[in-house]
N, C-alpha and C positions, 0 to 999 in steps of 0.2 A: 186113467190119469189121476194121479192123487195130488193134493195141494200141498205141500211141506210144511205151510205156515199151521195148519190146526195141528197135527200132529207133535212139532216140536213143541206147542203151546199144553196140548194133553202131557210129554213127556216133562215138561215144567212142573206142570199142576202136579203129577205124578212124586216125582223127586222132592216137591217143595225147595223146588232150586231158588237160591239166591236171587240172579236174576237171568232172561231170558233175554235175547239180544236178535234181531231182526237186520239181517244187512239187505239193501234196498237201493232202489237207483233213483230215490229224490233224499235231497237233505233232510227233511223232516216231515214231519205230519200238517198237516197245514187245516186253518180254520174257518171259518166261513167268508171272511173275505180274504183267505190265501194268504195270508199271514204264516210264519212258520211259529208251528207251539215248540216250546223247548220243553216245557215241563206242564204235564196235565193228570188230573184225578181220573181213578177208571170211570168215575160219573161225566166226567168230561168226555172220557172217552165212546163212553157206550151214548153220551147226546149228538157228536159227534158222527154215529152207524146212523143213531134212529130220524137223522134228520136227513140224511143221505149227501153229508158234506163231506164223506167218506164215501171216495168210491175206487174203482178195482181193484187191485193187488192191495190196497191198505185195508178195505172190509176186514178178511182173512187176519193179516195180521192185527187187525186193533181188537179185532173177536180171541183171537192167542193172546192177546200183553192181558185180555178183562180176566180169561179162565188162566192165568197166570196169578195177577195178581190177589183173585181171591182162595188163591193155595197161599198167598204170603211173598209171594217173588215179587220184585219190581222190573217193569220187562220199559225195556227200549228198543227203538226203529231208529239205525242210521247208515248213513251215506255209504255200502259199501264201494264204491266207482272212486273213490278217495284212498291214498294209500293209507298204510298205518290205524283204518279209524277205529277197526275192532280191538287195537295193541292200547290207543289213546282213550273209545270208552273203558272198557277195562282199569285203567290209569286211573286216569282224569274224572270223566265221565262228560254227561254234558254236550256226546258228540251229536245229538239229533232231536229226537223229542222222550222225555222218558214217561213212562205211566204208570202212578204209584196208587195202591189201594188208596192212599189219604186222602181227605178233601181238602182241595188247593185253590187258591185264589187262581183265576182265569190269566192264561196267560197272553 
């Protein structure tokens, strides 16, 4: 049984794709008191693994948006159980939590 999430996160890093996009069955990433992040730095994110406020199926993917973004992609995790959300990130953006190399004030 293979996990999909590191794989598409290695074909990112590979590509040095734009950005990489995660569809999931919660709204967002959520933070130590379960708050939804919209927008967080991959140092956010990797404190995020190391403190274990990140657990099952988001591990994976927040380990894929770090080896993402330090090829240069900016990766996002959102709502796929929603219609339209990958037609509206794509758009818009905005639709979950995104994870940008930068460092960014705490959201």
């Amino acid at each position: 049984n293979i996990n999909g999430d590191p794989v598409a996160g290695e074909i990112a890093s590979a590509l040095q794709a734009e950005r990489l996009v995660f569809l999931t069955d919660v709204p967002a990433v959520k933070g130590k008191n379960g708050e939804a992040l919209g927008e967080i730095s991959a140092d956010h994110a990797a404190e995020l693994l190391a403190s274990g406020t990140a657990s099952g199926g988001m591990i994976p993917k927040l380990r894929s948006c770090l080896k993402a973004t330090l090829a240069g992609s900016s990766a996002c995790i959102i709502d796929g159980r929603k219609p339209h959300m990958l037609i509206r990130e794509l758009t818009e953006g905005n639709c979950g939590t995104t994870v940008t190399g930068q460092h960014l004030r705490r959201s």
